[in-house]
C-alpha positions as CSV (number, residue, x, y, z in Angstrom):
1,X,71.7,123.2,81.4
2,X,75.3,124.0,82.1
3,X,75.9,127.5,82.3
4,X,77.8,129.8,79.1
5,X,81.1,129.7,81.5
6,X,81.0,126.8,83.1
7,X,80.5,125.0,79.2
8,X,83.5,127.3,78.2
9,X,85.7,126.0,80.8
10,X,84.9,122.5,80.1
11,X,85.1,122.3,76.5
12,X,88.8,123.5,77.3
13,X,89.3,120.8,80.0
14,X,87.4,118.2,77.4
15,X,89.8,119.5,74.7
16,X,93.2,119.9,76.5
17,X,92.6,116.2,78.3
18,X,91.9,114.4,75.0
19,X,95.1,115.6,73.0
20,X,97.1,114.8,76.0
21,X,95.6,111.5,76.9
22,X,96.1,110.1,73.6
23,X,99.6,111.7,73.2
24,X,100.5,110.0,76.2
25,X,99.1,106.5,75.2
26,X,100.5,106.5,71.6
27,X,104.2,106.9,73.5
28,X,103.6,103.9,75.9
29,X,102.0,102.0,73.3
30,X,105.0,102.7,70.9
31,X,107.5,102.5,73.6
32,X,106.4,100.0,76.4
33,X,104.2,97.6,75.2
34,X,105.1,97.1,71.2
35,X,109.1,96.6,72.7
36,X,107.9,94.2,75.2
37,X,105.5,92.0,73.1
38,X,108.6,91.9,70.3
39,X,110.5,90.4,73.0
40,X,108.3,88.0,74.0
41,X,108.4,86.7,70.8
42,X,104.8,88.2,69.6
43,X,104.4,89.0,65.8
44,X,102.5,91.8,64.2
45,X,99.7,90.3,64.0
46,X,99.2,88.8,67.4
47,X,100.0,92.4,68.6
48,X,97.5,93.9,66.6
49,X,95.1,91.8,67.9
50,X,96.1,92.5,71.8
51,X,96.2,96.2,70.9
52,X,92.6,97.2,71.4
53,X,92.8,95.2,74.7
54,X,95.9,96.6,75.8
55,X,95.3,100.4,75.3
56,X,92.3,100.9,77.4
57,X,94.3,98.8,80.4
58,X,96.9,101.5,80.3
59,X,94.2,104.2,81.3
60,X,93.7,103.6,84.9
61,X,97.5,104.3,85.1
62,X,97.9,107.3,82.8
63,X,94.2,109.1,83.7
64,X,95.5,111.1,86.7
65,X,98.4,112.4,86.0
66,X,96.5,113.5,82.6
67,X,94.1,114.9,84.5
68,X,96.9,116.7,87.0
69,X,98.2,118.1,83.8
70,X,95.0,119.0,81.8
71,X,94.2,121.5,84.7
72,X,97.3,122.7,84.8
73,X,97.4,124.1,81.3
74,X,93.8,125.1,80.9
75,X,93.4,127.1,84.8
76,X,97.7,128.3,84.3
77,X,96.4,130.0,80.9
78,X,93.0,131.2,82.1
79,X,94.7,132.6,85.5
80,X,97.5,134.2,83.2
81,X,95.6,135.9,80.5
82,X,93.5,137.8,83.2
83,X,90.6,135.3,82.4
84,X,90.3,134.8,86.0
85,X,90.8,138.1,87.0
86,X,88.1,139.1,85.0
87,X,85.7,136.9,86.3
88,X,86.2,137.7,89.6
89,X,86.1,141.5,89.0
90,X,82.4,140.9,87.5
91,X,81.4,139.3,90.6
92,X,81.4,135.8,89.7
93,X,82.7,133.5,92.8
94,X,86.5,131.6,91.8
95,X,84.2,128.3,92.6
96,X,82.0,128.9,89.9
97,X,85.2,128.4,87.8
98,X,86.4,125.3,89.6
99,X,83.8,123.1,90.1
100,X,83.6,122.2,86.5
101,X,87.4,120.7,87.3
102,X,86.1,118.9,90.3
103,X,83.1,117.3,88.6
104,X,85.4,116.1,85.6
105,X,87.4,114.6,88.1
106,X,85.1,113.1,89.7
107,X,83.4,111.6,86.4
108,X,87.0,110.7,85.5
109,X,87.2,108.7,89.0
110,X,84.0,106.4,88.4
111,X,85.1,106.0,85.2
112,X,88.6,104.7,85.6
113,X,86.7,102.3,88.9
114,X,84.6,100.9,86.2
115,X,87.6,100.3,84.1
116,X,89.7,98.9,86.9
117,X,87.2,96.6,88.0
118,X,85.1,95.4,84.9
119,X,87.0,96.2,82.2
120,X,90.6,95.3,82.5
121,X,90.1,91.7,84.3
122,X,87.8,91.2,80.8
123,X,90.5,92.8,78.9
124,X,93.2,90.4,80.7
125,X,90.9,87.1,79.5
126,X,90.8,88.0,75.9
127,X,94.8,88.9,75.8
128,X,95.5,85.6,77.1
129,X,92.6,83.8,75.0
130,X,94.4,85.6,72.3
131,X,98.2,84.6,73.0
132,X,97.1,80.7,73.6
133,X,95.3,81.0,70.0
134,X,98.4,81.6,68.6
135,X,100.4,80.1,70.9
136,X,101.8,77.4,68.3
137,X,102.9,80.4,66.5
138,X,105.0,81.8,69.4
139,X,106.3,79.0,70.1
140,X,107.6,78.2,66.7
141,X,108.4,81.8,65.6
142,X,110.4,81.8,69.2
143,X,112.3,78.6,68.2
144,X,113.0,80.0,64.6
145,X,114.4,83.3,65.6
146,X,116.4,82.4,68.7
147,X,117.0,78.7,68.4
148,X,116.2,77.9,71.9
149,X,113.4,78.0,74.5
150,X,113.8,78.2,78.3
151,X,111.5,77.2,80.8
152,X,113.5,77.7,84.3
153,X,109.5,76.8,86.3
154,X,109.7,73.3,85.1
155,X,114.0,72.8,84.5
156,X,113.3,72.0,80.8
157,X,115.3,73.6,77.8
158,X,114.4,73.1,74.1
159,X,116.3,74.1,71.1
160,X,116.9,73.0,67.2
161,X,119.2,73.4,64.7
162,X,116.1,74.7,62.3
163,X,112.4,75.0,62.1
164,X,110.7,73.9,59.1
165,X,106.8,74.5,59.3
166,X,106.0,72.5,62.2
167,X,109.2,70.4,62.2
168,X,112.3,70.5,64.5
169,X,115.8,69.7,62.4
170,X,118.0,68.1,65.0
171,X,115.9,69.5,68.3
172,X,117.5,68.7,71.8
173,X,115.6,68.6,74.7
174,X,117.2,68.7,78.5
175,X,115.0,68.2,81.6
176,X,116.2,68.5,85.2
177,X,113.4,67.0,87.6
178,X,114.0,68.1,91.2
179,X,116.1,65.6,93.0
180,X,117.0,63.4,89.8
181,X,119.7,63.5,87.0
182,X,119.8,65.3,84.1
183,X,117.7,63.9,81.2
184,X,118.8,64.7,77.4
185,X,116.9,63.8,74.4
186,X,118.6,64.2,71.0
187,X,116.4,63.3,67.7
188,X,116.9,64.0,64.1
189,X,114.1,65.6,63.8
190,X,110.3,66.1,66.1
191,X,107.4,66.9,64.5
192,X,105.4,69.7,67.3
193,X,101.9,69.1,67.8
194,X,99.7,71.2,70.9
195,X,97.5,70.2,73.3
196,X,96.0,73.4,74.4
197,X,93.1,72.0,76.8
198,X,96.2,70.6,78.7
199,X,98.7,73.0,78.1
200,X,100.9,70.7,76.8
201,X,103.5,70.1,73.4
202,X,103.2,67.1,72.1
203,X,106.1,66.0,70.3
204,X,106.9,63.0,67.8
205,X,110.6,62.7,67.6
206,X,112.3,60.2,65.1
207,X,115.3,58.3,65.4
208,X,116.1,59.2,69.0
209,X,118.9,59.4,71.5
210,X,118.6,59.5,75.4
211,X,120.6,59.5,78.3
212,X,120.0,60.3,81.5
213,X,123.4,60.3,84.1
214,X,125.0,57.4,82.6
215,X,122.3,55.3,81.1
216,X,121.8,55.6,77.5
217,X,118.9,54.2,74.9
218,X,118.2,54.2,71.5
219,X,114.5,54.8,70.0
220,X,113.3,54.7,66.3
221,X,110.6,56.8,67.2
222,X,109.2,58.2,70.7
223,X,106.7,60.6,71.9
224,X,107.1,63.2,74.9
225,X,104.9,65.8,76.5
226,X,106.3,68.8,77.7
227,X,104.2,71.5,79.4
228,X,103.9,74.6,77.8
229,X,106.6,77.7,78.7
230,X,105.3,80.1,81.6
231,X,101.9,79.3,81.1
232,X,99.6,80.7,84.1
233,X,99.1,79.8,87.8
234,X,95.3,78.6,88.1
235,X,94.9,81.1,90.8
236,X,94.4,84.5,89.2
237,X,96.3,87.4,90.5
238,X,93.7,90.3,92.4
239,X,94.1,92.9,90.3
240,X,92.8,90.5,87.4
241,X,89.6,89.9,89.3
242,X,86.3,92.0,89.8
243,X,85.3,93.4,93.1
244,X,82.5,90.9,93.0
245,X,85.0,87.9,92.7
246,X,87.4,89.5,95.3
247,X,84.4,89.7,97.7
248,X,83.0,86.1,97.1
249,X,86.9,85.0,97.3
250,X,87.4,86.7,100.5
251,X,84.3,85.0,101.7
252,X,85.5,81.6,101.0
253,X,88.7,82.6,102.6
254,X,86.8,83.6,105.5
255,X,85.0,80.1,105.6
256,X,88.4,78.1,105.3
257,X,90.6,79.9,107.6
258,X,88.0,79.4,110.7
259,X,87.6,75.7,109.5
260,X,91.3,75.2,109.1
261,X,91.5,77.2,112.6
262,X,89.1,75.1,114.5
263,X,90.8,71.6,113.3
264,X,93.9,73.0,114.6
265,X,92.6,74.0,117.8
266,X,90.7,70.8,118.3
267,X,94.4,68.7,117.4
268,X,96.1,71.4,120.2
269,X,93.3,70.0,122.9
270,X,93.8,66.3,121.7
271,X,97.6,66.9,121.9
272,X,97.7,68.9,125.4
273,X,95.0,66.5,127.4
274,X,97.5,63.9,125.9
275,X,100.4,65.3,127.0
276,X,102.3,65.0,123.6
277,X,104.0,67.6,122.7
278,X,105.7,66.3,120.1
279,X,102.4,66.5,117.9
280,X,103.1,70.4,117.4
281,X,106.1,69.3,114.9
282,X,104.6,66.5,113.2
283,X,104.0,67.0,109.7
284,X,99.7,66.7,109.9
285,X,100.0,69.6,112.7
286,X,102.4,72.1,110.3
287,X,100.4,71.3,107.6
288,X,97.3,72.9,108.9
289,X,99.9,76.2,110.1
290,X,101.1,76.2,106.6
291,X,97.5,76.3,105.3
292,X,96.1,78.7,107.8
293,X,99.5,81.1,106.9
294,X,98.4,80.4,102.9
295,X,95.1,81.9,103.2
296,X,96.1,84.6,105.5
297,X,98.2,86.1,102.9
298,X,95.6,85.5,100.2
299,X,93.1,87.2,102.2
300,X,95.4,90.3,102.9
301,X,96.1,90.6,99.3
302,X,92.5,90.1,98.3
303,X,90.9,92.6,100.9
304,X,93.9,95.3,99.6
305,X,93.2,95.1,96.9
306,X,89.6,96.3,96.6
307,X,90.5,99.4,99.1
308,X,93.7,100.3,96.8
309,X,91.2,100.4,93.8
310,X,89.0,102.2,95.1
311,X,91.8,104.8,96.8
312,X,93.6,104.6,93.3
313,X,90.1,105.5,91.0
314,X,89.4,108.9,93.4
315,X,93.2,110.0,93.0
316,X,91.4,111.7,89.5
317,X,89.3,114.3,92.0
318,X,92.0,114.9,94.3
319,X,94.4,115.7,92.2
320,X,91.9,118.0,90.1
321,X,91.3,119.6,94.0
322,X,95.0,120.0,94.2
323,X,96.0,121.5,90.8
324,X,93.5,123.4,90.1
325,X,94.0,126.2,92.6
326,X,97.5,125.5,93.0
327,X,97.7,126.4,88.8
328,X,95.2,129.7,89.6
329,X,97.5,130.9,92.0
330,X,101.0,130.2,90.3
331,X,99.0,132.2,87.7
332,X,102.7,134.1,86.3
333,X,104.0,130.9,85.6
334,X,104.6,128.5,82.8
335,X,102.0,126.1,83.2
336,X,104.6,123.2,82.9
337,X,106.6,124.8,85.7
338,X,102.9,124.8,87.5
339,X,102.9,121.2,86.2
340,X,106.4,120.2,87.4
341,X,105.5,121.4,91.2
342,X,103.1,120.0,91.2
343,X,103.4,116.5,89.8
344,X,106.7,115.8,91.5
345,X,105.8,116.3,94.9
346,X,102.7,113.6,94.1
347,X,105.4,111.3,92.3
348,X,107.7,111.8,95.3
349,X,104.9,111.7,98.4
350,X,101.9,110.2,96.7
351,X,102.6,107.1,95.5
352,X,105.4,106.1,97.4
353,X,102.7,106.7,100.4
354,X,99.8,104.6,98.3
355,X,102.4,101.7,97.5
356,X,103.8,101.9,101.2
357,X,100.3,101.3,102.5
358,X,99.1,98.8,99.8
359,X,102.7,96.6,101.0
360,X,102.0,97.3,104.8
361,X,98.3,96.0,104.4
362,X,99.2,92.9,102.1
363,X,102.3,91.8,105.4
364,X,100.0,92.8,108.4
365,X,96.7,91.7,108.4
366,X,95.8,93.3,111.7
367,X,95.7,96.8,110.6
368,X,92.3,97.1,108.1
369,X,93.2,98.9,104.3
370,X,90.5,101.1,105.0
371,X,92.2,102.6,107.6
372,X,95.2,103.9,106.3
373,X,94.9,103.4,102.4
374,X,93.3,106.8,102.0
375,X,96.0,108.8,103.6
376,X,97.5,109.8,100.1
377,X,94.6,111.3,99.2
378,X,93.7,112.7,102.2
379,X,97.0,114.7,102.2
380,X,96.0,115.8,98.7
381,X,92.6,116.8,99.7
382,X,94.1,118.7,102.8
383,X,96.6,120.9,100.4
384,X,94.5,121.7,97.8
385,X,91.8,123.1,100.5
386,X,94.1,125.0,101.6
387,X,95.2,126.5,98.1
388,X,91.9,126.9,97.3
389,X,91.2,128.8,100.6
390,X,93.7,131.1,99.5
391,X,92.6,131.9,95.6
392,X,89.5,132.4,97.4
393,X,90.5,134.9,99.5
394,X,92.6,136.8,97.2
């Protein structure tokens, strides 16, 4: 059982840390991602859909600095009503106030690993599950609002006069393949029709007119595929993956680059016993460089990525280390002034340090994430010992 103060003090960091958590998600729901899914052409009810998947993705990015707060306004008003004070002139150890910080920190940074790592990559399946489901409705509410749809990965352009239901009133389509000419397609009107399994629009145009440079050709009807606008690379990005799948990844990784390696080495031999040195800038030898230099930069993105979440999740305790003595001993302050001095040196030092190291790791594969990923918080760690050595003390 957790003892009478220790429960008082965490039924105020409970308290203070739920109001402020859900304060701050309501404004970055309301502000960030409502404004962006509007402009991407999402309708109320695709977005209420997303929501539920959305908020709890917006944690692992809001929980610290919560947490950096929530100490700051429950230890800045127990330091300056003489809570503390009192405490310590009964006898009572500072620590025994603390660690009740430092444990909900710590909870707080297993928590926000799980998230990170099981939660949000699930959470990132159903959202897009969700938004090729009602895909056709994007599309068409897109075409019906703006009148045109660009799709600058594949060169092709689509835009109508009108949309009625799941007809196009004088649609034109333009396609630019690399290295040919410019291919239009006028029709008086294209019924839209999608193939989801192959991410494609299937469309039925009617009394049609084509040209392409200077050739041109007349169709009663004609059917065209286009694929569908900024659909997803087959390769999933990291941070959408589990640690397991980032570990099996980095295995396979592993298994290609020695076998891409070793065929490369074995042509080098072949090529030097030969004497032909012109085999280094044939297209077979820079293919296997190309690969090798593919999966290099996969594997250094792969293998940074499961040290950053890691480094990222514990950034709950240290900043719970750092704030909370830091708020005890700026006890005559405001505790958003507290807040503000602390916070801004972690916006300005922190992170810039966490996202320097997480770049630095992805470009140069020599140097090992674990190595030099926890620096951030082992600056924190270092500072708020040494606050906390000093409450102690006095």
């Amino acid at each position: 059982m957790m003892p009478q103060l220790q429960r008082y003090v965490m039924n105020e960091l409970l308290r203070v840390f739920a109001l402020a958590l859900g304060g701050l998600v309501v404004i970055l729901v309301f502000v960030g991602v409502l404004g962006e899914a509007l402009r991407s052409g999402l309708g109320p009810e695709q977005i209420l859909q997303i929501l539920p998947y959305v908020v709890p993705s917006l944690l692992p990015f809001t929980i610290p600095a919560t947490m950096l707060l929530t100490v700051c306004i429950v230890y800045g008003r127990m330091a300056g009503d003489l809570e503390i004070t009192a405490t310590k002139a009964a006898g009572i150890s500072v620590m025994s106030l603390v660690w009740p910080a430092l444990f909900f920190g710590g909870v707080l940074s297993v928590g926000t690993l799980v998230l990170t790592d099981q939660f949000i990559p699930w959470a990132r399946d159903k959202i897009q599950e969700t938004v090729w489901l009602a895909t056709e409705d994007i599309f068409l509410d897109t075409l019906r609002t703006k009148g045109h749809i660009v799709d600058p990965r594949t060169n092709v352009s689509i835009s109508c006069m009108a949309v009625q239901g799941r007809t196009l009133i004088k649609p034109t389509f333009r396609m630019r393949p690399r290295g040919g000419k410019v291919m239009t397609i006028e029709a008086e009107k294209a019924g839209i029709d999608f193939d989801l399994q192959r991410k494609e629009i299937v469309v039925q145009l009617h009394e049609v007119h084509m040209e392409r440079g200077n050739d041109t050709a007349y169709q009663k009807q004609h059917v065209e595929r286009f694929p569908i606008p900024d659909r997803d690379s087959k390769r999933k990005v990291p941070r959408d993956m589990t640690i397991k799948q980032l570990e099996d990844e980095l295995s396979w990784l592993d298994r290609e680059r020695a076998d891409l390696d070793q065929r490369r080495m074995l042509m080098t031999a072949i090529a030097l016993s030969r004497g032909d040195f012109e085999a280094f800038y044939r297209p077979e030898f820079l293919h296997f460089q190309a690969q090798i230099e593919q999966h290099t930069d996969r594997y250094n993105k792969v293998r940074t990525e499961i040290h950053s979440r890691f480094a990222l999740s514990c950034s709950c305790f240290f900043f719970a280390l750092l704030g909370t003595p830091f708020s005890i001993w700026q006890a005559r302050r405001q505790f958003l002034m507290t807040f503000a001095f602390c916070f801004f040196p972690v916006l300005l030092v922190y992170y810039p340090i966490i996202i320097g190291c997480i770049t630095f790791c992805k470009t140069h594969g020599n140097i090992h994430p674990a190595s030099i990923m926890w620096i951030g918080n082992a600056l924190l760690a270092s500072v708020g010992l040494w606050v906390l050595n000093r409450v102690r003390r006095n």
